[in-house]
N, C-alpha and C positions, 0 to 999 in steps of 0.2 A: 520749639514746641511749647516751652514754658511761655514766653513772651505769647503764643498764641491764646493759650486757655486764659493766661492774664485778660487779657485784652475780652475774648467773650465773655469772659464771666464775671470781668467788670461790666459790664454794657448789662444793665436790669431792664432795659427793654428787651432788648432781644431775647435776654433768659428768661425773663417773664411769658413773652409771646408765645417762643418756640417751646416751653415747657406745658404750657394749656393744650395746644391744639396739641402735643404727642401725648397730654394724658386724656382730651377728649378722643383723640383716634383709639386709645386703649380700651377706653370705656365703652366705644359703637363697637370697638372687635369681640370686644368679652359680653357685654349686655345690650345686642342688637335689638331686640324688641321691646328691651323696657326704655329703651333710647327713644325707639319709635313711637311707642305709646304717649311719653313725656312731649314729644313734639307735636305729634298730634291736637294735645289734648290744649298745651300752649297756642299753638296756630290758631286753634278756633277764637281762644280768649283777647287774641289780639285784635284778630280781626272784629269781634264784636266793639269793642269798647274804641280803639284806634285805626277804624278804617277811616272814619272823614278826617283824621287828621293827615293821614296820609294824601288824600287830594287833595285839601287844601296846602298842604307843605309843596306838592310838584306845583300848582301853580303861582304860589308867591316868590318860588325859585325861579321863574320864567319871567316873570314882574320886576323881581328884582334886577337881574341881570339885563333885561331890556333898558330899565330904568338908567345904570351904569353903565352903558351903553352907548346911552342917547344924550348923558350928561357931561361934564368939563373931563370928568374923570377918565372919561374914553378916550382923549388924548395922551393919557399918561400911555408913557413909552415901558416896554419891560425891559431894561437893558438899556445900555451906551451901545451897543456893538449892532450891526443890521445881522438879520434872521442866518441862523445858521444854516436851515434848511429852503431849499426853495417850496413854492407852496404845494407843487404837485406833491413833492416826497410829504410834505407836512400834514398833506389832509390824507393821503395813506394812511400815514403812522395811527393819526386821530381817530380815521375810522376804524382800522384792521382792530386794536386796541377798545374800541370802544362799542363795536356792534358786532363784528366778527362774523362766528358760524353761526350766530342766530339769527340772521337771515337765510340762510339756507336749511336752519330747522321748521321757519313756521311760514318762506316764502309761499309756499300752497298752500297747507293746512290750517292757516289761520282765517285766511279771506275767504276760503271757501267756507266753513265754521260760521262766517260771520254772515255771510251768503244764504244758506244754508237755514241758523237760528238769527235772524236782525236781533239786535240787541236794544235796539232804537224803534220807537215807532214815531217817526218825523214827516209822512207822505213822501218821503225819497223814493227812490226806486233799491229793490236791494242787493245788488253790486255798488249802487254808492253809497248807501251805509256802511256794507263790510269794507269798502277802501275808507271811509272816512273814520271809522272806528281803531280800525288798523293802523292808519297813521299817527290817531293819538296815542295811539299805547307805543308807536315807535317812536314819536315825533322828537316837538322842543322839550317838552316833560322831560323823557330820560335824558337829554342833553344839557337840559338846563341843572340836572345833577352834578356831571360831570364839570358843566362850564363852574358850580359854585366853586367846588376845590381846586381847579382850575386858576381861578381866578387869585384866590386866598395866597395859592400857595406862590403863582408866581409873582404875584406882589409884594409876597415875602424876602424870596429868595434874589428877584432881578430889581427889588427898588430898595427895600428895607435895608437886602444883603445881610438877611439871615438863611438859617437852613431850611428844607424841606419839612421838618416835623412841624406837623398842627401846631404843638403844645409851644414852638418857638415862634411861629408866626402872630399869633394872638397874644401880644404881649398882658393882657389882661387877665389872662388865665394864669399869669405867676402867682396872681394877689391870694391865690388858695394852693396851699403849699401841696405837691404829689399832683395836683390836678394836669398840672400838664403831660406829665409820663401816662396818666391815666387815659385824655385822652389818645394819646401817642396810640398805647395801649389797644384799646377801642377801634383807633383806626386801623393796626392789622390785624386785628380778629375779624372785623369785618371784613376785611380785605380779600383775608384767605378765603373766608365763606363763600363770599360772592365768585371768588376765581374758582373753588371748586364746584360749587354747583355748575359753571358753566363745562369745566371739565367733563364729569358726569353726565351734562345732556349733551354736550358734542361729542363723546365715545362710545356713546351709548346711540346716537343717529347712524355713527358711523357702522358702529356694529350690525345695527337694524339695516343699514343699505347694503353690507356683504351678507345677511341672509337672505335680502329681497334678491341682489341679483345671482345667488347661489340658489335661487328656491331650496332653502336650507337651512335651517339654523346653524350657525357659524361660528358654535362653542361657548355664544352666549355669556353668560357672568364671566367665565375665563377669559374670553375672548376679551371684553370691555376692559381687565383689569391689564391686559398688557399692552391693550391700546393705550390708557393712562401711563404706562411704563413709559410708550415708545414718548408718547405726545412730552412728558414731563422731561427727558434725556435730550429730544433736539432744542426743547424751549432753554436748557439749559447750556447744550452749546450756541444757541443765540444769544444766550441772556451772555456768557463769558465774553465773545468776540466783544459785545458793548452795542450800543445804539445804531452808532456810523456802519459798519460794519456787518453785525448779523441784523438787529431788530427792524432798522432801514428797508436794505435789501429783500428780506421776506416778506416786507409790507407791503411792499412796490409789484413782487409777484401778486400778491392778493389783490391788487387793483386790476389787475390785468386779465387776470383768469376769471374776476365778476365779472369785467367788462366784456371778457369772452361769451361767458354764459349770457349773461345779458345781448348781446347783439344778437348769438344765434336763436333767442326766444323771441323778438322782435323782428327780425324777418321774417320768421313765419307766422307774427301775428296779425290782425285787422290795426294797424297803426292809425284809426278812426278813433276807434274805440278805447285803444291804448291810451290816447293823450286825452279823450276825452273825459276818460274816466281820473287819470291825473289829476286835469286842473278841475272840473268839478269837486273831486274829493276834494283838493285840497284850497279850495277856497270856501265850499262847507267848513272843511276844518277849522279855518283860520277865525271865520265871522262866528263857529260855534264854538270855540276852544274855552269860553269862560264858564258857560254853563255844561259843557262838557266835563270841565276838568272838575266841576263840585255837583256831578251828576242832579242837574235841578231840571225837573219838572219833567218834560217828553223827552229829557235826556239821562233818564235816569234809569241804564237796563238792571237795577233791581238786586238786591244784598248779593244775592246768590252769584251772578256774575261777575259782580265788581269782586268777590271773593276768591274765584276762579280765575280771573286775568287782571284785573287794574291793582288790586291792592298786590298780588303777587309781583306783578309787574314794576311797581313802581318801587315793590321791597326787593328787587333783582335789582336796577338801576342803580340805588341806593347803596347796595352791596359792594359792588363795581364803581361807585365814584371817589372813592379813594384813590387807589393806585392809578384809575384812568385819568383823574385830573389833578395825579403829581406828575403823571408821562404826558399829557397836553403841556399840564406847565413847562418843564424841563426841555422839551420841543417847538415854546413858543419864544423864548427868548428872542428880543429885537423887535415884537412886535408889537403893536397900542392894544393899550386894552380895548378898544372899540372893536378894532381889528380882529383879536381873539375870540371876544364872544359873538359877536357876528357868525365868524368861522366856525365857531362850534355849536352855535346852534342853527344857524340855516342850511350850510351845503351838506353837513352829513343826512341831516333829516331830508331834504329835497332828493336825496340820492335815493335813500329810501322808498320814500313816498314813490319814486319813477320806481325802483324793482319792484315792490308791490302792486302797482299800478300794471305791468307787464306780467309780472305771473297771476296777480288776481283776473285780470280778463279773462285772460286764456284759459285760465283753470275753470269761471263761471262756465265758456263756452262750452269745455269741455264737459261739463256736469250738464247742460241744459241737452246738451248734443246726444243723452244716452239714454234710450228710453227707460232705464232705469238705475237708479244710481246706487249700490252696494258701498258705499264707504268708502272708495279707494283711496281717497285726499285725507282719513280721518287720521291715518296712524301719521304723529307729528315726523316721529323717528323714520319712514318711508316715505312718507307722500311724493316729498321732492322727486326721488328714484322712480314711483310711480307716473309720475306728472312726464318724465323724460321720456320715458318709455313709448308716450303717443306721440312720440313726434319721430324725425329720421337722426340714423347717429346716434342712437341709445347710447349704444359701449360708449362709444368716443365721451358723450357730455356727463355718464355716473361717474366714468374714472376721472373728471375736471373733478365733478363734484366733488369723491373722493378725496382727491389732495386738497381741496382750497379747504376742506372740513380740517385735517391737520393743519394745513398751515395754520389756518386762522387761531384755530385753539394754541397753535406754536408760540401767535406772535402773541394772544393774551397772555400766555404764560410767563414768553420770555419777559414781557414788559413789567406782569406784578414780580416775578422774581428780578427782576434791575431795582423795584422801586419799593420792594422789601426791603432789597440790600440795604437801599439809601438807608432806610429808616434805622435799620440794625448798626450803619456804620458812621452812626451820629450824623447824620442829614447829608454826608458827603456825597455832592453829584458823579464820581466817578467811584463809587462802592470797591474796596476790596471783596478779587475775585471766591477768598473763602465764603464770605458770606453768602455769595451768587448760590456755591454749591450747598451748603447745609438748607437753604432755602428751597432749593429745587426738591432736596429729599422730602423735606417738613411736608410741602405740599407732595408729593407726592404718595408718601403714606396715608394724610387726610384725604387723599382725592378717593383711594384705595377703600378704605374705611366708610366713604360715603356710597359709593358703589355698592359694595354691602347692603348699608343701610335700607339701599335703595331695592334691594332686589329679596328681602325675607319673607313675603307673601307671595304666592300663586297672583294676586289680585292685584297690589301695589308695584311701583315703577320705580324711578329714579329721581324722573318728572314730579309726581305726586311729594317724594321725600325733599324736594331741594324747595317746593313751595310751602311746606310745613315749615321746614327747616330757617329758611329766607325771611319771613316773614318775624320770626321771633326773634333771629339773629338781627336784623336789621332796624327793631324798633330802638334800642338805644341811639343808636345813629341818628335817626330820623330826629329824634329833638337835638340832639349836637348841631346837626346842620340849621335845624331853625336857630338855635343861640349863635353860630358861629356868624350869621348873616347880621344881625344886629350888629354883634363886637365888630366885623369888618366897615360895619358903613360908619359908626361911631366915630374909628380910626380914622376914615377918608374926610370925614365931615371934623375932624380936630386938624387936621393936616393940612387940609387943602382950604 
């Protein structure tokens, strides 16, 4: 016992990390509204002053990693040893981890939304707007976040053969003494934010799909707060078994149970229209993606938009590309760096683009189909359930939906708590299992405490609190990642 406390309480990261987030969880339990107020009042200032920094940062991420990509550099090997994983179980792991249950929060409600209000006036028609807008707020953007630390870290770790922390990979960042723990720091503050916001709107979906199909409210706040119990407890027995093991195996179910739901919405759809709406979107996307990305000219849907989904969106991604691209790295081992970023940024996004592509059809069809349309598609938290409803096999495909909502939240969780540990247990890739557990709690309190947050008005949501929230938590990051892209090409261009 003694040699244990030693040990944590030596480690000022971990004590560091985990004493913030348990005295901000105190501070949202005791002072919820002026918490809310403070966020509030933050979000806006951000977004005024640092939303074009924010596009312009997703697309010099997308640049850069194309660039290293396409350069000598993408020959380099990560590792002496060939891929541990084969590539089906690898682009599992990459997707379940890195998009998860948000595609089954905004697979209808978003396209329809976009369908609905165009956010674009391009002369398209507007089903291929809503898919082509759609896709960029899923696309390379949010992957090309992940691929940055992605990249960083496994460069670090499989050629340097140093650890997983930032602060050691960047050998640059010694020359300013504390800075590297600082960013250490930084990156799991961000980390947990970003895993719990997602926490929160995936318990809070799931909560909203057992009221819709209880025509009932379903206990509501209570109910959310022990779905986060339940979700935090198995992520924890995955995160224990280890990667091989639990995080693996429950990833591999999540491919299978989309691909489920994806096949049974594509048989009964117009597969015309399905693929045609695909490759039109996404060749719009591809030839529009630069002035897209720095909303110029008849690509520009305007402050209030971009405020509401892209700058939120790219401060969600942002949040999440820590932890997601120390578990790409740590998963990509034996592979070229060509190879890798490739991989992460083209097949998960194309996977995408097709589910979207499949329920945005159908969902338009469905909307044009009704002489009049009351909102069904608008509640993010239902729509899906909604959406199943008009088809055969309701029961059957909300209880898929059901579990793949837990699992997916399972495996993001278990993944940030494995790649917490690393952090907490000085970069080691196989973490002691204490750390798994204290970690699992850490977030689970915070996930608790933002639920809260989320739910102190009649009028506000959880949705609304995790975009306030997101956006401010996530603006230190956003310059980190710009500096950290320089120091790495620096490195490559000294070495190579």
């Amino acid at each position: 016992m003694k040699k244990l406390g030693t040990h944590i309480y030596g480690n000022l990261l971990f004590y560091l990390a985990a004493g913030i987030l348990l005295l901000f969880s105190l501070f949202i339990f005791t002072y919820t509204e002026v918490f809310y107020r403070l966020i509030e009042e933050g979000s806006v200032w951000v977004r005024e002053r640092f939303g074009a920094f924010y596009l312009w940062l997703g697309l010099i991420c997308v640049l850069f990693l194309i660039g290293i990509a396409v350069s000598k550099y993408g020959r380099i090997r990560l590792g002496t040893a060939p891929p541990k994983f084969d590539r089906m179980s690898w682009i599992a792991m990459l997707y379940s981890a890195g998009m998860g249950a948000g595609i089954l929060l905004r697979a209808v409600q978003e396209p329809v939304f976009m369908f609905l209000n165009p956010p674009l006036e391009t002369g398209n028609s507007a089903d291929l707007i809503a898919l082509e807008y759609t896709f960029y707020q899923w696309g390379f953007t949010a992957w090309a976040f992940y691929g940055i630390f992605a990249l960083i870290i496994a460069y670090s770790i499989f050629v340097r053969k140093t650890n997983i922390l930032l602060g050691s990979s960047l050998p640059q960042l010694k020359a300013i003494r504390l800075l590297p723990k600082g960013v250490d720091l930084l990156t799991i503050l961000t980390t947990v934010f970003g895993l719990v916001a997602a926490i929160g709107l995936g318990t809070t979906q799931i909560e909203g799909g057992l009221s819709h199909i209880l025509s009932e409210k379903a206990g509501s706040v209570s109910v959310t707060l022990f779905l986060v119990f339940i979700i935090c407890l198995f992520a924890f027995i995955s995160a224990w078994a280890g990667v091989e093991k639990g995080i693996r195996r429950i990833s591999n179910w999540n491919i299978y149970a989309t691909l489920f739901l994806l096949a049974f919405v594509i048989f009964q759809a117009d597969l015309t229209e399905v693929f045609s709406g695909f490759f039109n979107a996404t060749y719009h996307y591809i030839i529009d993606f630069i002035p897209l990305s720095l909303a110029l000219g008849k690509f520009n849907p305007g402050k209030e938009f971009l405020t509401d989904w892209t700058y939120y969106y790219w401060a969600f991604w942002l949040a999440w590309a820590p932890f997601t691209g120390v578990f790409i790295a740590r998963i990509s081992k034996g592979r070229t760096i060509r190879e890798m970023i490739l991989g992460v940024l083209l097949i998960p996004s194309l996977g995408t683009f097709f589910w979207f592509s499949v329920f945005g059809t159908m969902s338009f069809e469905m909307v044009e189909s009704q002489s009049t349309y009351n909102g069904e598609f608008s509640n993010v938290f239902t729509s899906i359930f909604v959406f199943f409803e008009q088809l055969p096999l309701s029961n059957i495909t909300n209880i898929v939906t059901m579990m793949l909502l837990m699992s997916f939240l399972v495996t993001s969780v278990d993944s940030a708590i494995y790649v917490l540990s690393m952090f907490s247990d000085r970069g080691n890739e196989n973490p002691k299992r204490k750390f798994r557990l204290i970690w699992a709690v850490v977030i689970l309190v915070f996930s608790e405490a933002i639920i809260i947050l989320g739910n102190i008005k009649p009028d506000s949501d959880v949705l609304q609190a995790m975009q306030k929230f997101l956006i401010i938590g996530s603006l230190p990051f956003a310059f980190f990642t710009a500096g950290i892209m320089i120091i790495f090409l620096m490195q490559l261009l000294r070495k190579y």
